[in-house]
C-alpha positions as CSV (number, residue, x, y, z in Angstrom):
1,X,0.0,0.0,0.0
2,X,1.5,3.1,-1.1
3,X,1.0,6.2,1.2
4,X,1.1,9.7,0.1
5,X,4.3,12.2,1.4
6,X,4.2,13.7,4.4
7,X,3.0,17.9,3.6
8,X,6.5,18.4,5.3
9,X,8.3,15.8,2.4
10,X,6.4,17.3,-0.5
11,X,8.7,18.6,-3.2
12,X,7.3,22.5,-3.4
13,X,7.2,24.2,-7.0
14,X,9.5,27.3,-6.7
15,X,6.9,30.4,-7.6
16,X,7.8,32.3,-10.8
17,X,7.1,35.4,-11.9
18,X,4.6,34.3,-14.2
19,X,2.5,33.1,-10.8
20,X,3.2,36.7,-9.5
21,X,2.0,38.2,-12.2
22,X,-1.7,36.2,-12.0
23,X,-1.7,35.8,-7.9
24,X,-1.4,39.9,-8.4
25,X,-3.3,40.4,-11.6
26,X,-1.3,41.7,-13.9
27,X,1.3,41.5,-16.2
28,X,4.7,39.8,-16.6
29,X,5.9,43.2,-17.6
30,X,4.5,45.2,-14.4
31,X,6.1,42.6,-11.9
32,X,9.3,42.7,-13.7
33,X,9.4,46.8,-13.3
34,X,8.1,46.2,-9.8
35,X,11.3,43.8,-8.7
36,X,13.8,46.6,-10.0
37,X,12.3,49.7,-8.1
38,X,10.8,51.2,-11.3
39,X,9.6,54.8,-10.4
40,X,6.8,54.6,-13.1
41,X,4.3,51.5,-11.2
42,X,1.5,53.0,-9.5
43,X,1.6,52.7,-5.6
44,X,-1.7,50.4,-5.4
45,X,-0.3,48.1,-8.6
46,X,3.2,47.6,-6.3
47,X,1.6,47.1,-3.2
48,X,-0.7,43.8,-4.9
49,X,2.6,42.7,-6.6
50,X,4.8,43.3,-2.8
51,X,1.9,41.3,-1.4
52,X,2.0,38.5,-3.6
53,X,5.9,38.3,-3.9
54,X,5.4,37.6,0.4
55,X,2.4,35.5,0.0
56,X,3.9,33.2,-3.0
57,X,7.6,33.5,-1.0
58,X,9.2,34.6,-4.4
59,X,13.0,34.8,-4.7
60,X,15.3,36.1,-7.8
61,X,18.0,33.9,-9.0
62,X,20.0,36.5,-10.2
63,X,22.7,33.7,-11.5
64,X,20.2,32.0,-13.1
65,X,18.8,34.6,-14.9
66,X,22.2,35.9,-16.1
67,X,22.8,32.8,-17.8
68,X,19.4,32.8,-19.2
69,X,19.4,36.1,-20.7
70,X,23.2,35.7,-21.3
71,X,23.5,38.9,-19.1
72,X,25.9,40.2,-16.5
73,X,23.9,42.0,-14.3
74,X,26.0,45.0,-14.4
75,X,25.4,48.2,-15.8
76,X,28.2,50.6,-16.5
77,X,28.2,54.5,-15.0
78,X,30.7,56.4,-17.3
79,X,31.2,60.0,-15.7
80,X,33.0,62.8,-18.1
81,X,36.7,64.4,-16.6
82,X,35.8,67.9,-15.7
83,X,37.9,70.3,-14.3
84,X,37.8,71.0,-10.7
85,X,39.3,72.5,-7.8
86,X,40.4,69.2,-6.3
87,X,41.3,66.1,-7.4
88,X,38.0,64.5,-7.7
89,X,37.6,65.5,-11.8
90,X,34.0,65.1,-10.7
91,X,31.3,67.6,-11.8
92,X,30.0,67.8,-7.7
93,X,26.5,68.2,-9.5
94,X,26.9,64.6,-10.9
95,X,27.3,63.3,-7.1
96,X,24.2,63.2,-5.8
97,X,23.4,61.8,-8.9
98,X,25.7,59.0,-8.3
99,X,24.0,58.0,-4.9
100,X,20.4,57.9,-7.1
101,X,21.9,55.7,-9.4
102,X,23.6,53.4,-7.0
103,X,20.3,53.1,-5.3
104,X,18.4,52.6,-8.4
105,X,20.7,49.8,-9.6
106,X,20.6,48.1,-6.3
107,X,16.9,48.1,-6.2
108,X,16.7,46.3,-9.9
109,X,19.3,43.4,-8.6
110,X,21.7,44.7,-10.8
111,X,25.7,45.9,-10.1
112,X,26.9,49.1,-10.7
113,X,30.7,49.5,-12.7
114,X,31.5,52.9,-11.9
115,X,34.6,54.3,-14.7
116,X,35.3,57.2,-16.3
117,X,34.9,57.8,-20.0
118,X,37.7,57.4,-22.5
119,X,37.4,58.7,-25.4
120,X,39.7,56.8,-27.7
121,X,37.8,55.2,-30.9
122,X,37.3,51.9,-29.2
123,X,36.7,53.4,-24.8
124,X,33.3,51.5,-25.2
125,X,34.8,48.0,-26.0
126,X,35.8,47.5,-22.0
127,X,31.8,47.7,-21.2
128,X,29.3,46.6,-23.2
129,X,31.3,44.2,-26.4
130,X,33.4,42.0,-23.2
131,X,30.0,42.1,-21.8
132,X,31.0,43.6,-18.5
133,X,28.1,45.2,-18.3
134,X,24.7,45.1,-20.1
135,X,24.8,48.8,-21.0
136,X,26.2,52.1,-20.3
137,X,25.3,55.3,-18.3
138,X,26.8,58.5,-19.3
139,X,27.2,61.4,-17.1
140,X,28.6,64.6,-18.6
141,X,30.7,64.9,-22.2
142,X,31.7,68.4,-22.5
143,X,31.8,69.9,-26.1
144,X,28.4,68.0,-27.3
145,X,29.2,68.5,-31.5
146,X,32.6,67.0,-30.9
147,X,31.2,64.0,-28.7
148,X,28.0,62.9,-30.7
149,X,30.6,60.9,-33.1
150,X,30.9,58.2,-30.2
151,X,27.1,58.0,-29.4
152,X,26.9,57.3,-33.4
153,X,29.4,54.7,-32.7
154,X,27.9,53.2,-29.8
155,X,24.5,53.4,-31.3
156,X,26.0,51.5,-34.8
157,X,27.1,48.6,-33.0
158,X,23.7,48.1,-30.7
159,X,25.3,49.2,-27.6
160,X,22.4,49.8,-24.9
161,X,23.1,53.1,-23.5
162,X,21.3,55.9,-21.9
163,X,22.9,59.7,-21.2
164,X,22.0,62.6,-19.1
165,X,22.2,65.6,-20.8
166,X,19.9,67.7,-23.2
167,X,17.3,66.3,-25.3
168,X,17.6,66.8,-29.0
169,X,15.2,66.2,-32.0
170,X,18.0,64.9,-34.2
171,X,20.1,62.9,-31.0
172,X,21.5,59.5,-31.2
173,X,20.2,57.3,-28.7
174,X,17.9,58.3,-25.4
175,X,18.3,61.0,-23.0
176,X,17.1,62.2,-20.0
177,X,17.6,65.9,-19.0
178,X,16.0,68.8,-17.3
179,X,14.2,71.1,-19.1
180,X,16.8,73.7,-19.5
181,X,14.3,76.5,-21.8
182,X,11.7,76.9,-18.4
183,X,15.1,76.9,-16.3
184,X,15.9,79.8,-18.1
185,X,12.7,81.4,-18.3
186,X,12.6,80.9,-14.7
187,X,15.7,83.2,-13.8
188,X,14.2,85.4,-16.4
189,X,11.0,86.1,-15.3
190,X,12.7,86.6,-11.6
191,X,15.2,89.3,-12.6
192,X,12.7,91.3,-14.8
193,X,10.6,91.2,-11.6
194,X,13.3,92.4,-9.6
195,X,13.6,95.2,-12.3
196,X,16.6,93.6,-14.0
197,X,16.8,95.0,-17.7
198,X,20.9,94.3,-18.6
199,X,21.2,90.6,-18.0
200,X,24.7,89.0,-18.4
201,X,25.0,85.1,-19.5
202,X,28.7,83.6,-18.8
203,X,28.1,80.1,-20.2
204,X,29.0,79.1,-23.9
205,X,25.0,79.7,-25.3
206,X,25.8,77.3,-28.6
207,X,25.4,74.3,-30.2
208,X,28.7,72.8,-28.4
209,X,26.9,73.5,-25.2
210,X,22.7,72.8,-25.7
211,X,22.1,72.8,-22.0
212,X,23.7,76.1,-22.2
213,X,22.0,77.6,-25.2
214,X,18.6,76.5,-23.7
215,X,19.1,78.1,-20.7
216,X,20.3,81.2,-22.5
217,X,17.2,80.9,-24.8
218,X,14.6,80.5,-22.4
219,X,16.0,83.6,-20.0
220,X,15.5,85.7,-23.5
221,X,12.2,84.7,-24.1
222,X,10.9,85.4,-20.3
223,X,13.1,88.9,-20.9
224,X,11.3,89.8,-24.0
225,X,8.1,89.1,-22.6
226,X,8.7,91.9,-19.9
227,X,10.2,94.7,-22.3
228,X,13.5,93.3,-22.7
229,X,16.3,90.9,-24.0
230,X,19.6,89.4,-23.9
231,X,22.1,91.2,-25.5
232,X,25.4,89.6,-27.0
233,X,27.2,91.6,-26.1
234,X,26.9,90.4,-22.2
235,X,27.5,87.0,-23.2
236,X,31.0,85.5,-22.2
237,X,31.8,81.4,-22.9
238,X,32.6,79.2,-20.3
239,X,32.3,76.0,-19.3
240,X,31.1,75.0,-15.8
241,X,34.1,75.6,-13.5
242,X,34.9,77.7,-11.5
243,X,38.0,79.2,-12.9
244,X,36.1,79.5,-15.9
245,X,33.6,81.6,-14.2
246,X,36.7,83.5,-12.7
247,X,37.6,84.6,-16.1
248,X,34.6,85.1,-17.8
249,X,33.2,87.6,-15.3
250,X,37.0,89.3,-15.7
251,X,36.0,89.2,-19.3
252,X,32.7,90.5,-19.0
253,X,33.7,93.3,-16.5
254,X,36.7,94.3,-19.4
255,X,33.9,94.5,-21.9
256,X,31.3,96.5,-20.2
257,X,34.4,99.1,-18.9
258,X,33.2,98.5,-15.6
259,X,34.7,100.9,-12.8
260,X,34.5,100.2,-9.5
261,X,30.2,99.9,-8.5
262,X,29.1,100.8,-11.7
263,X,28.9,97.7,-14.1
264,X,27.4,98.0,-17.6
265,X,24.8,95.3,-16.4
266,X,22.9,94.9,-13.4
267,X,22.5,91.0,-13.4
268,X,24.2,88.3,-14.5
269,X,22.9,84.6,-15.2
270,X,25.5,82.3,-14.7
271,X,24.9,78.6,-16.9
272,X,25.7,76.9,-13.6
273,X,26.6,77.4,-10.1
274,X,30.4,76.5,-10.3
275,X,30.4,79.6,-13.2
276,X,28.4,81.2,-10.9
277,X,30.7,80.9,-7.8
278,X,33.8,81.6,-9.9
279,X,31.8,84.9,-10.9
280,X,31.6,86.0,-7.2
281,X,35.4,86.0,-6.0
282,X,36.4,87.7,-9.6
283,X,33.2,90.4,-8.8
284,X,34.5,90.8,-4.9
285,X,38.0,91.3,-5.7
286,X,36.6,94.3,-7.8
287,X,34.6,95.8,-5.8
288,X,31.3,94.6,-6.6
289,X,28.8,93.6,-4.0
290,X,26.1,90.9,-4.6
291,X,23.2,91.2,-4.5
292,X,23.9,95.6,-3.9
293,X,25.5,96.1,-7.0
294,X,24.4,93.7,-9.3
295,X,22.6,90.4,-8.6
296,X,23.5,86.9,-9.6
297,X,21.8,83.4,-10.2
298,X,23.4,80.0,-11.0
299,X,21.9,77.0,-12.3
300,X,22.1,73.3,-10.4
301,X,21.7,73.9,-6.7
302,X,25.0,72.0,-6.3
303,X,25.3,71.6,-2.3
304,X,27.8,74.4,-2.2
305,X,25.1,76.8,-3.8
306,X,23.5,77.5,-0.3
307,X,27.3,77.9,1.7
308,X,28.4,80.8,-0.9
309,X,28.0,84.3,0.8
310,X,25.7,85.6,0.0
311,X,23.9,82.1,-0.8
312,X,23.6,81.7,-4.3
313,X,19.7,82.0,-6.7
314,X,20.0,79.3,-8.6
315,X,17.7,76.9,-10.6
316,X,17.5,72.9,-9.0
317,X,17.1,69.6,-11.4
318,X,15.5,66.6,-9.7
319,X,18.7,64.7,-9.6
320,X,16.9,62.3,-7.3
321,X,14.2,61.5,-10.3
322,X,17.1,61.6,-12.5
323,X,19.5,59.1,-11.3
324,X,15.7,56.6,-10.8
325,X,14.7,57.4,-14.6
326,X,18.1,56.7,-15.9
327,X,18.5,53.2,-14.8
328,X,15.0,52.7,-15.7
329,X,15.2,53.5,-19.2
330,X,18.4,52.2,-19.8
331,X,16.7,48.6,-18.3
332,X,14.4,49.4,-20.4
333,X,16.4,49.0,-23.4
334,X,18.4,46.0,-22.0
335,X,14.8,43.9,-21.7
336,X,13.5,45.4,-25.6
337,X,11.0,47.2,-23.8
338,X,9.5,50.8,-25.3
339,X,11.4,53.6,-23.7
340,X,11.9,57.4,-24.6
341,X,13.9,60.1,-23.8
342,X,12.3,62.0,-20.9
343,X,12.4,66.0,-19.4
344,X,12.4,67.0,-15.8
345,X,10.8,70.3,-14.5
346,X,13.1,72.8,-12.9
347,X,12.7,74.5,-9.8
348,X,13.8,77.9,-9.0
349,X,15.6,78.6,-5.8
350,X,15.6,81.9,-4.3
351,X,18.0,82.6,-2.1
352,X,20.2,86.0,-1.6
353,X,22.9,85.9,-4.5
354,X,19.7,87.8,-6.1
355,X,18.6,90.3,-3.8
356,X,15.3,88.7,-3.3
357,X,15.5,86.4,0.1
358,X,15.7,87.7,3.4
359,X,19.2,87.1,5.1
């Protein structure tokens, strides 16, 4: 007589996604975005997928699944060098960026190869061709018209990559960036409220530097609006550091034949804060006071923004949202799944640099 297993004997079926999916009713898809943290599920759709994960005891086998998908569970953060004050050649903006994307990655179960970019003909074969990692993340690449060549190349041979940066009709590949033209009408419409009618840019407002040029755009448009407009002359290039911002408000001070507290401009909009604070130490040392003599907004709210004396105006990206949307997308891409370049809102900060916060 044969007797059935004890329940404590019986061989269990390990649950699958697929059982997730219909204990939780819905799709393969939405549990899959659900195990890697994706920002975009619904709070009611994660907490019946969360539930059923519990109820059905649900584990990844992350090995498993890498040899499945012939993956390596890695994905690649490439930051540009910039120039900085220490040794860090990191853009401090792209920092708490980092920390998004490190949490991002280690809520989708997947590594994080942290490098930075070379740019010989072949700095992408390290990453994605020796299948180190699944695809690439790219913070920062200086002049944009000199760099698209290698997103052309990466695109060509069907690397998956994702970039943070401006986002172009005619681009190669996906972006996700901050909407740089309402940044700029932002610090726009704040200076011609404050009365502002000669409004410096020290930033490099062309097609090498999109962010830049949108930023400059959209602070025309809001000036033009109230009576005025950007004029060219007050424009200065630099890139975003500070010794760039040093010399460009040198520059612009030269141009305008600036003596002592009477400047030919009475605000200036720096393309980003390390500009910005690079403007302040070249517009002490000549004798300028900000806000009293002419007022001053950044763009970034880098952490050093709000230590600057006076603290610095500036304009904040979500580089919280940021870091999340980038590792989506770019899983996105790795699982054939629809994704799009995406903008984020920016926020004005008002703070003394512009005359307009108390303190």
């Amino acid at each position: 007589m044969t007797h059935p297993d004890p329940p404590a004997s019986r061989k269990r079926t390990k649950a699958t996604s697929i059982d997730i999916a219909h204990h939780a009713g819905v799709s393969q898809a939405t549990v899959s975005r659900v195990l890697r943290g994706s920002p975009l599920v619904n709070a009611e759709t994660r907490r019946r997928v969360e539930e059923a994960v519990r109820e059905l005891n649900y584990t990844v086998d992350r090995h498993a699944s890498s040899l499945r998908l012939q993956r390596s569970g890695t994905l690649a953060l490439l930051l540009f060098e910039d120039p900085t004050a220490d040794d860090s050649h990191i853009n401090p903006f792209f920092l708490s960026m980092l920390g998004s994307i490190t949490r991002a990655c280690a809520r989708a179960g997947q590594d994080l190869l942290v490098s930075f970019q070379q740019l010989s003909d072949d700095w992408h074969a390290d990453y994605a061709d020796s299948r180190k990692a699944d695809g690439l993340i790219l913070l920062g690449y200086g002049d944009y018209l000199s760099y698209r060549g290698k997103l052309d190349t990466l695109l060509e041979q069907g690397t998956r990559f994702v970039r943070w940066g401006a986002v172009l009709a005619d681009q190669p590949g996906l972006s996700i960036g901050c909407d740089n033209f309402h940044g700029g009408e932002l610090v726009g419409q704040h200076l011609a409220a404050l009365g502002c009618r000669r409004v410096a840019f020290l930033g490099d407002a062309s097609s090498h530097y999109p962010e830049f040029l949108d930023r400059y755009r959209g602070c025309d448009a809001a000036l033009r609006v109230a009576g005025g407009a950007m004029d060219p002359a007050l424009q200065v290039d630099a890139q975003s550091a500070e010794d760039d911002g040093y010399a460009a408000a040198r520059e612009l001070l030269a141009r305008s034949g600036a003596a002592g507290a009477a400047p030919g401009f009475d605000a200036v909009f720096a393309a980003s804060d390390l500009i910005a604070i690079g403007a302040l130490r070249a517009f002490e040392e000549h004798g300028l006071h900000v806000p009293g003599d002419v007022r001053l907004v950044g763009f970034d709210d880098i952490p050093t923004a709000r230590f600057t004396q006076p603290a610095l105006t500036t304009v904040a990206q979500d580089t919280s949202a940021a870091g999340e949307l980038l590792v989506e997308t770019l899983m996105a891409l790795i699982d054939n799944q629809p994704a799009q370049s995406r903008m984020l809102p920016a926020q004005l900060v008002v703070r003394r640099s512009s005359g307009a916060a108390p303190g």
